[in-house]
FIVODO-881726 format. One line per field, with one value per atom (N, C-alpha, C, CB): residue number from 1; residue in three letters; chain; z, y, x. Coordinates in nm, 4 decimals, padded with zeros to 6 digits. Atoms other than C-alpha are relative to their C-alpha. Glycine has a CB too. Layout:
N
vonu: c(NUM/...)
voba: c(Ala/...)
nunu: c(A/...)
pz: c(Z/...)
py: c(Y/...)
px: c(X/...)
//
This chain:
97
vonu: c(1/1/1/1/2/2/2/2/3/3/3/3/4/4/4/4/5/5/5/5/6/6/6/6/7/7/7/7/8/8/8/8/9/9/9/9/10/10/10/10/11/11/11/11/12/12/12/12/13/13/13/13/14/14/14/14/15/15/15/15/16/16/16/16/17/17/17/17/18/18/18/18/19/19/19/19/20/20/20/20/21/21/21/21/22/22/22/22/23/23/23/23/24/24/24/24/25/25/25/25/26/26/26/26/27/27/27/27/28/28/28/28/29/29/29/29/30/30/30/30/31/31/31/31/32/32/32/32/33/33/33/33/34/34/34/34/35/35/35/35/36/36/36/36/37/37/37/37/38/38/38/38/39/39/39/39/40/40/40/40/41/41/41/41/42/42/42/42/43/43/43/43/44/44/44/44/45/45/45/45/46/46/46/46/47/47/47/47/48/48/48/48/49/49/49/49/50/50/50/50/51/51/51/51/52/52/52/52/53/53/53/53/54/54/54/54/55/55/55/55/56/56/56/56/57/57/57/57/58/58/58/58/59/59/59/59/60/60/60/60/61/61/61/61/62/62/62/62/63/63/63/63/64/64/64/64/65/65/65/65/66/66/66/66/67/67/67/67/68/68/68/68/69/69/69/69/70/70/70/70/71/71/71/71/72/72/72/72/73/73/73/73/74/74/74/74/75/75/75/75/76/76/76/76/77/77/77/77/78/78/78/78/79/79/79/79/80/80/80/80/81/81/81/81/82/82/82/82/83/83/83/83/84/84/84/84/85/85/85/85/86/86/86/86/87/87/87/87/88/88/88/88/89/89/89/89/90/90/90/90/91/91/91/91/92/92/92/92/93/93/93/93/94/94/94/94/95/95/95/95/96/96/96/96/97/97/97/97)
voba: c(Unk/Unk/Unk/Unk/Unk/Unk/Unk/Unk/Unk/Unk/Unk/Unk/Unk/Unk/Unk/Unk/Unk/Unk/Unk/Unk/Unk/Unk/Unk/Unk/Unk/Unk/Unk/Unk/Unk/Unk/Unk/Unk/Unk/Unk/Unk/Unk/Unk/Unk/Unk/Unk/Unk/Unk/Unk/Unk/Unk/Unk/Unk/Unk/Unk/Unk/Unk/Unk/Unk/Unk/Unk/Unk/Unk/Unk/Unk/Unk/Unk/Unk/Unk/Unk/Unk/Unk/Unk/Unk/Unk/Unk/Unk/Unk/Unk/Unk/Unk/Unk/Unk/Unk/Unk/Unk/Unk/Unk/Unk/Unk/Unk/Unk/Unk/Unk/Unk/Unk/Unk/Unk/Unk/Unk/Unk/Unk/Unk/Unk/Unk/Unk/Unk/Unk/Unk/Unk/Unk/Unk/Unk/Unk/Unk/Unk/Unk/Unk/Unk/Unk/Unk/Unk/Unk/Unk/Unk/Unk/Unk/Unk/Unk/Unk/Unk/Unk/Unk/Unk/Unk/Unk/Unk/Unk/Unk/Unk/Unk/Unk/Unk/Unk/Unk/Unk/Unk/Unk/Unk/Unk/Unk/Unk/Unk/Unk/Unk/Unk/Unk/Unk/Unk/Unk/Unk/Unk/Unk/Unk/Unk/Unk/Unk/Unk/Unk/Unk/Unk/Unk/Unk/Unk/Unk/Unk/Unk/Unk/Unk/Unk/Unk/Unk/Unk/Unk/Unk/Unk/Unk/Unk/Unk/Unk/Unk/Unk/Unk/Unk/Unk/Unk/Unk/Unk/Unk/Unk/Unk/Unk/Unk/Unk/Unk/Unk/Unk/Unk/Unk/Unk/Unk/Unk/Unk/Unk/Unk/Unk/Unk/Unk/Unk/Unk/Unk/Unk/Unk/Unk/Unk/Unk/Unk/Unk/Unk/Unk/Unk/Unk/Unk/Unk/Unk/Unk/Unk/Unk/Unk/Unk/Unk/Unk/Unk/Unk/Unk/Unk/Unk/Unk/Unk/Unk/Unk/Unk/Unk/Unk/Unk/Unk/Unk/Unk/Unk/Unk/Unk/Unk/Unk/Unk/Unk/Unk/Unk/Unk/Unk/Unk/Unk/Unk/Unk/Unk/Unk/Unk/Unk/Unk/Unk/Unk/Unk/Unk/Unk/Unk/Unk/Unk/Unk/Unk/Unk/Unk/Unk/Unk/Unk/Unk/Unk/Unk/Unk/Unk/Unk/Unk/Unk/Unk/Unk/Unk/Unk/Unk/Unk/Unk/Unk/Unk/Unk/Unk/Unk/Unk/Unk/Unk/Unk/Unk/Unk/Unk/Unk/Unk/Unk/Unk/Unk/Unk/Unk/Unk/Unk/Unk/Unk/Unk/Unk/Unk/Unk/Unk/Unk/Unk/Unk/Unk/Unk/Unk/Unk/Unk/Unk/Unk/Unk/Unk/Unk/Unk/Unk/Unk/Unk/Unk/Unk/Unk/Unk/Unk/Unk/Unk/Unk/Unk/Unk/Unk/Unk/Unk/Unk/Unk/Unk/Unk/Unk/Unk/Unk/Unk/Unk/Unk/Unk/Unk/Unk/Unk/Unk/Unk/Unk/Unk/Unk/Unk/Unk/Unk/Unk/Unk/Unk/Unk/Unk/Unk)
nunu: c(A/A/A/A/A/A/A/A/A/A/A/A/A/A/A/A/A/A/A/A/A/A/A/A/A/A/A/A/A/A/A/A/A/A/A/A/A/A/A/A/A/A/A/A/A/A/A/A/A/A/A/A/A/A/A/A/A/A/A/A/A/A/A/A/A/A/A/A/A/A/A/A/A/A/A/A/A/A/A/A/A/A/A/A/A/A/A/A/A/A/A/A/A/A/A/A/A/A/A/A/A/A/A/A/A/A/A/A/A/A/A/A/A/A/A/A/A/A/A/A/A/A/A/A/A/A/A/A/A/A/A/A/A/A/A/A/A/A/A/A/A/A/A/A/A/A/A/A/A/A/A/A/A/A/A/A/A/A/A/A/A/A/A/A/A/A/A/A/A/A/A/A/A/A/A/A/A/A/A/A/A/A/A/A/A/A/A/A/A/A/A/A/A/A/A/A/A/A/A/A/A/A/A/A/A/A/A/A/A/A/A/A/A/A/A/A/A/A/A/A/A/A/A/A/A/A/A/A/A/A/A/A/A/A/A/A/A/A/A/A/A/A/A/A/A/A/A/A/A/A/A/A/A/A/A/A/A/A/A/A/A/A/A/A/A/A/A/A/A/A/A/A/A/A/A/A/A/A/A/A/A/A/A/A/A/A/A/A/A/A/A/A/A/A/A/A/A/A/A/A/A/A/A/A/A/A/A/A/A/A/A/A/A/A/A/A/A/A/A/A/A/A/A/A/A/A/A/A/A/A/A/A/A/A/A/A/A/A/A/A/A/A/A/A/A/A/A/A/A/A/A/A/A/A/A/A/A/A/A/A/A/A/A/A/A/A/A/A/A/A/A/A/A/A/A/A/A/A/A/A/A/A/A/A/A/A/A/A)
pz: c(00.0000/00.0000/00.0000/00.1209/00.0073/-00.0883/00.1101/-00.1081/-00.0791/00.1574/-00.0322/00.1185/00.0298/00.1646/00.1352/-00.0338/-00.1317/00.4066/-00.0398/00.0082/00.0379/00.4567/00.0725/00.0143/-00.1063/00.5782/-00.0257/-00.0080/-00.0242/00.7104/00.0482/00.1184/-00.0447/00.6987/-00.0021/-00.0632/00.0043/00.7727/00.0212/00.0829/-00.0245/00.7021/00.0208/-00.0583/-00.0248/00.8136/-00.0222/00.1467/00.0039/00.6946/-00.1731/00.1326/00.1453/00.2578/-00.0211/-00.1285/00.0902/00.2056/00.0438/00.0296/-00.0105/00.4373/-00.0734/00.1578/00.0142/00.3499/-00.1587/00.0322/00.1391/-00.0077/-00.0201/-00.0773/00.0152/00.0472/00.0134/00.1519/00.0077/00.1508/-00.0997/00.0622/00.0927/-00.0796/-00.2006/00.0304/00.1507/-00.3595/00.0179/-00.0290/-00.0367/-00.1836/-00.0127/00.1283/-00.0596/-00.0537/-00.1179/00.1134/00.1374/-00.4232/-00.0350/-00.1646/00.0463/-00.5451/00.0986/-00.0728/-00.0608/-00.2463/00.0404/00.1034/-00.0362/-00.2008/-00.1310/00.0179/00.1162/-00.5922/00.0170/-00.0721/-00.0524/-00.4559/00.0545/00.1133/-00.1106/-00.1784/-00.0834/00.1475/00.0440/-00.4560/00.0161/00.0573/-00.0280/-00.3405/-00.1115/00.1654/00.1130/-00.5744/00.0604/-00.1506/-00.0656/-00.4839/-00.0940/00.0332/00.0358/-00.5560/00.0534/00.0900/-00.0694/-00.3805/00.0561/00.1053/-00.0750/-00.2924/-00.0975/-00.0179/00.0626/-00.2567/00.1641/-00.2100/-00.1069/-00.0211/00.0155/00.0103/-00.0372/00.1601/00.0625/00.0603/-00.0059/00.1622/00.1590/-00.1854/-00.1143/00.5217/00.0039/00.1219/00.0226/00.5066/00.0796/-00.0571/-00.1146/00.8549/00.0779/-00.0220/-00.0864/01.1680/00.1074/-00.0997/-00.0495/01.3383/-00.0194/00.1617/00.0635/01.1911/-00.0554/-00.0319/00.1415/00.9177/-00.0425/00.0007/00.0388/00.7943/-00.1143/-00.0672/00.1535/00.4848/-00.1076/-00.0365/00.0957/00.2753/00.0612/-00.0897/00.0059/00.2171/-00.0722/-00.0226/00.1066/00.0487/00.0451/00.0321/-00.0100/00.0275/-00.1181/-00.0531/00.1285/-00.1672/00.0634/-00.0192/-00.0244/-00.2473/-00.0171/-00.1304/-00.0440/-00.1325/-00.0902/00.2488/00.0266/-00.2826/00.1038/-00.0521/-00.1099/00.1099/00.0855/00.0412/-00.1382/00.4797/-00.0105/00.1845/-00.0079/00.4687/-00.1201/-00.0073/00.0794/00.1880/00.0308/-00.1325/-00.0453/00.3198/00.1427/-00.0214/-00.0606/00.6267/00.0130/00.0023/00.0598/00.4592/-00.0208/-00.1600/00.0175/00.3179/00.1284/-00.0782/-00.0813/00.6519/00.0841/00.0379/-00.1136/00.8380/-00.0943/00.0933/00.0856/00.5375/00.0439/-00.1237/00.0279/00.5478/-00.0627/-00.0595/00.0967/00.2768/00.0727/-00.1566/-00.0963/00.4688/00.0968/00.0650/-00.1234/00.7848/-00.0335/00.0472/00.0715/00.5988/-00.0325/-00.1237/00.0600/00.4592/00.1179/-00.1313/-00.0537/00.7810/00.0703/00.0880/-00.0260/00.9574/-00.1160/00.0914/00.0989/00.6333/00.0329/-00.0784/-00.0058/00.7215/00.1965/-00.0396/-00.1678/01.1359/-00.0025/00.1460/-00.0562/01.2577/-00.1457/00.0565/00.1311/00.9093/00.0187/-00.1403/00.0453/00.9933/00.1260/-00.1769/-00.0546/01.1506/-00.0465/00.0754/00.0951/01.0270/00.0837/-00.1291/-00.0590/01.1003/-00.0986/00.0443/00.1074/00.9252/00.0379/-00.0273/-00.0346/00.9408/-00.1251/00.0264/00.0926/00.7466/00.0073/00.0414/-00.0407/00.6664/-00.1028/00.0062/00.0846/00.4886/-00.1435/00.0578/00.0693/00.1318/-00.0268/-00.0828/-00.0372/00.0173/-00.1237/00.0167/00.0842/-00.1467/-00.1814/00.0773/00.1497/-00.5740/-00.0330/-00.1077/00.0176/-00.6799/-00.1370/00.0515)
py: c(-00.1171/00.0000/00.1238/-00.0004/-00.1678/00.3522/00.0728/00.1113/-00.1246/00.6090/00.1317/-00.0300/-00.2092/01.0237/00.0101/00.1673/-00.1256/01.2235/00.1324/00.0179/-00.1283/01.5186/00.0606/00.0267/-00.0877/01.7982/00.1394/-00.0003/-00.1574/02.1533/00.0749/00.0073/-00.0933/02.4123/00.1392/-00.0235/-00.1166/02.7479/00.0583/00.0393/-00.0297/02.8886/00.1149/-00.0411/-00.1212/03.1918/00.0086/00.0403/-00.0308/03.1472/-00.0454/-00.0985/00.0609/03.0973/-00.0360/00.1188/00.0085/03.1509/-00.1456/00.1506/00.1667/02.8254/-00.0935/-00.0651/00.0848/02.6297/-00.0809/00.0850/-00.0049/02.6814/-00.1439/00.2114/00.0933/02.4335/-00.1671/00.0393/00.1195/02.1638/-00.0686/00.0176/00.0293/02.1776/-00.0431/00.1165/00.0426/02.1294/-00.1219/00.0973/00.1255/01.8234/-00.1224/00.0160/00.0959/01.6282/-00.0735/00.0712/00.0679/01.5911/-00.1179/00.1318/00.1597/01.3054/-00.0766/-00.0188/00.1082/01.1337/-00.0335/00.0067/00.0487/01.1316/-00.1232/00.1437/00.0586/01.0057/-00.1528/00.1053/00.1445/00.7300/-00.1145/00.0281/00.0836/00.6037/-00.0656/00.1087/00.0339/00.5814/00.0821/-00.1081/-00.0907/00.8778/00.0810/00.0974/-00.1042/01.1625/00.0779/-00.0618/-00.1114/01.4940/00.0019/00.1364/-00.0074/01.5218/00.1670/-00.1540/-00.1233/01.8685/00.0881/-00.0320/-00.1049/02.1632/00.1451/-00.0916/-00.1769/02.5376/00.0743/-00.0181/-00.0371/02.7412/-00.0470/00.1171/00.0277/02.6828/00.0704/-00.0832/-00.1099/02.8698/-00.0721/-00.0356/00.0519/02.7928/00.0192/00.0724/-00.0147/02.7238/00.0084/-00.0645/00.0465/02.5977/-00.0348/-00.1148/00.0937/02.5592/00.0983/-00.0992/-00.0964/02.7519/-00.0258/00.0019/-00.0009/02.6347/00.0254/-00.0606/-00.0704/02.8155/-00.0060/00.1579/00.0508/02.6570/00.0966/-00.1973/-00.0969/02.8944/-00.1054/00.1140/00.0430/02.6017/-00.1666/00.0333/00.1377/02.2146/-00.0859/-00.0239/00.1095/01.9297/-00.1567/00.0003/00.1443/01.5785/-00.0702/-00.0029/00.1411/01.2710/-00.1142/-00.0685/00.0881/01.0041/-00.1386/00.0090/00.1114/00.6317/-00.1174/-00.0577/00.1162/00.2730/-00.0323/-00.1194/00.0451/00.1812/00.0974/-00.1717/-00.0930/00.3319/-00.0556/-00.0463/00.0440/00.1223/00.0616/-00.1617/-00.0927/00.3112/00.1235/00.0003/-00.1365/00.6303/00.0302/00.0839/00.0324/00.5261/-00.0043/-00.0609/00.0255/00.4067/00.1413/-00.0958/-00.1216/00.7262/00.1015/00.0497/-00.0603/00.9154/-00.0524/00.0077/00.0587/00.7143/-00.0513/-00.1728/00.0060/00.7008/00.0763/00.0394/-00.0652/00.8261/00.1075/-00.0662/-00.0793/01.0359/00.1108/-00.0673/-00.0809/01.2243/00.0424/-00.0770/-00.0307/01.2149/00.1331/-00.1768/-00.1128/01.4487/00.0857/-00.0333/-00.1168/01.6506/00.0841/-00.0550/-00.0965/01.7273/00.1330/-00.0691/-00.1226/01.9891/00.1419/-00.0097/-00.0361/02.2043/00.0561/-00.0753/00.0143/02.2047/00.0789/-00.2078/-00.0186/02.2583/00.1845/-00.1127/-00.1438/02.6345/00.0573/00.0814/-00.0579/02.7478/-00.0019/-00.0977/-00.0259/02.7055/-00.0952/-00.0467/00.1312/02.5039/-00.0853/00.0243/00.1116/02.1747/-00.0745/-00.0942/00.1285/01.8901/-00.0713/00.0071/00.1233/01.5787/-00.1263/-00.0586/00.0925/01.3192/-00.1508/00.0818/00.1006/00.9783/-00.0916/-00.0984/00.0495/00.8295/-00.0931/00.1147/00.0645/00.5350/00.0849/-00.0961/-00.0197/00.5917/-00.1013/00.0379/00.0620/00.4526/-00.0783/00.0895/00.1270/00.1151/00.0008/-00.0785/00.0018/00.1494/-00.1093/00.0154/00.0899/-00.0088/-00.0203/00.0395)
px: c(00.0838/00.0000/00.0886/-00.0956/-00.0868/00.1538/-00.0078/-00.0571/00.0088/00.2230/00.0680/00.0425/-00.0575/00.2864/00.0488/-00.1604/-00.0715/00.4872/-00.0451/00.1957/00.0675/00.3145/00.0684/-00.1429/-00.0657/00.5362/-00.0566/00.1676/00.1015/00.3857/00.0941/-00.1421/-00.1104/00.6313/-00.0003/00.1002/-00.0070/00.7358/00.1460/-00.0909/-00.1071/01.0281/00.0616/00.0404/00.0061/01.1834/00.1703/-00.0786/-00.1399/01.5787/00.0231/00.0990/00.0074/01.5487/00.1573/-00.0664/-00.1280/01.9083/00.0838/00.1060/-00.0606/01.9983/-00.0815/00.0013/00.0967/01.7083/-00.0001/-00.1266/00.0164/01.7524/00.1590/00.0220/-00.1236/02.1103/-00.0875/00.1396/00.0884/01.8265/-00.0691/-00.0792/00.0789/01.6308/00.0325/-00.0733/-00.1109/01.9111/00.0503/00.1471/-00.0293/01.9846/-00.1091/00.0401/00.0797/01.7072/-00.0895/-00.0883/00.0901/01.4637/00.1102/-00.0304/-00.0462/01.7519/00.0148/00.1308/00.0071/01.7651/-00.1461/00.0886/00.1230/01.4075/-00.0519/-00.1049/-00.0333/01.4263/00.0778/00.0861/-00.0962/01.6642/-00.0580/00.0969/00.0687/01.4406/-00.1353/-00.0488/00.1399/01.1434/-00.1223/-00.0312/00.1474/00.9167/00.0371/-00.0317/00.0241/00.7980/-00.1067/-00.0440/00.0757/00.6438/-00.0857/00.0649/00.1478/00.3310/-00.1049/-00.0643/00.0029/00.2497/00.1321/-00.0778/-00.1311/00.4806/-00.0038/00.1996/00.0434/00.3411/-00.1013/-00.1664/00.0573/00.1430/-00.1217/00.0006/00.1394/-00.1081/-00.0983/-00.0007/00.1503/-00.4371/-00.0619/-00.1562/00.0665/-00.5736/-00.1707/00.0685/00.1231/-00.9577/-00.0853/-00.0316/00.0752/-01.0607/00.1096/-00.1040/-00.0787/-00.8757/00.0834/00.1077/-00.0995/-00.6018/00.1924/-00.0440/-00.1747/-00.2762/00.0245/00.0768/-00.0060/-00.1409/00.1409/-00.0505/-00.1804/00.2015/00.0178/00.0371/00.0086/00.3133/-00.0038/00.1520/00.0150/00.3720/-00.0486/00.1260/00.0134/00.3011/00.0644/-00.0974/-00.0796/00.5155/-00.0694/00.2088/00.0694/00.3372/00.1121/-00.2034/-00.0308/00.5549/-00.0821/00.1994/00.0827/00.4152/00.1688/-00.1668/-00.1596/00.6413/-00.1015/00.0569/00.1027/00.5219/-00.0569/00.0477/00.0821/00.4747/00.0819/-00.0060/-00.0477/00.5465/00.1566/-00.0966/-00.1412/00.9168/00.1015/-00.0027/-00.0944/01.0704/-00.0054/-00.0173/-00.0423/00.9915/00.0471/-00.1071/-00.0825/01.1085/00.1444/-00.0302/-00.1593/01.4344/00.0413/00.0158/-00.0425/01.4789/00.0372/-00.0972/00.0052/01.4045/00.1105/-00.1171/-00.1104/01.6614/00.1610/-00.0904/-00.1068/01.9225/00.1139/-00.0375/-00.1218/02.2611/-00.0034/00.0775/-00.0196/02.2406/-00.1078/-00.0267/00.0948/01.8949/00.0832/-00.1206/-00.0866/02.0907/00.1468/00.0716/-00.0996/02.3914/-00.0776/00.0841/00.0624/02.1127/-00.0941/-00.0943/00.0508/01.9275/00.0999/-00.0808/00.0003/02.1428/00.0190/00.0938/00.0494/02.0713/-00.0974/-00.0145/00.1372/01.7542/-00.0025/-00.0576/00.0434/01.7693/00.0247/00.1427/00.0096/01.7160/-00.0686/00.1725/00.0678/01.5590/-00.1626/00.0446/00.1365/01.1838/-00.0480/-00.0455/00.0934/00.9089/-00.0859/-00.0694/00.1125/00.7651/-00.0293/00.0475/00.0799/00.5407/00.0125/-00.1505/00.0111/00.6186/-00.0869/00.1470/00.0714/00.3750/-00.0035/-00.1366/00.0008/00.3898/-00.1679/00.1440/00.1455/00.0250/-00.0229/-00.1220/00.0159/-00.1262/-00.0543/-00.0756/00.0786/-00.2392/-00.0999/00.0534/00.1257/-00.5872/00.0386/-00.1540/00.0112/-00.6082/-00.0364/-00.1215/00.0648/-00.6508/-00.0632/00.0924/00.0996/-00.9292/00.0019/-00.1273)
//
């Protein structure tokens, strides 16, 4: 069964962030995921208001796993640390019929 990592971010440092984000698309490519979303997000209902959203999509929860606990990730997060605030969440996708 496929799964997405949905991450909810806000970033408030572009010029580091931007070193992440030159990194992380081929190893996500590596692990087998593919973005499928990544842009702002219009808040409709609620009280959280991340500035943006990135969803990939994995074949299952264990490759995006893999990825998340890779070597190559692991080198790419401090890149990423002090530049913003996210919520990453990993969730099933729904069964194709």
């Amino acid at each position: 069964m496929s799964a997405y990592l949905i991450i909810q971010a806000t970033v408030n440092d572009w010029a580091r962030f931007k070193q992440y984000t030159q990194i992380v698309p081929d190893i996500v490519a590596k692990f087998g995921g593919k973005y499928i979303v990544q842009g702002a997000a219009e808040l409709i209902e609620g009280q959280f208001d991340p500035a943006s959203v990135v969803i990939s999509k994995w074949p299952d929860k264990e490759s995006a796993r893999s990825f998340w606990a890779s070597e190559e990730y692991k080198q790419a997060i401090p890149l990423r640390e002090g530049t913003g605030t996210f919520n990453v969440m990993l969730v099933d996708g729904l069964e194709e019929k």
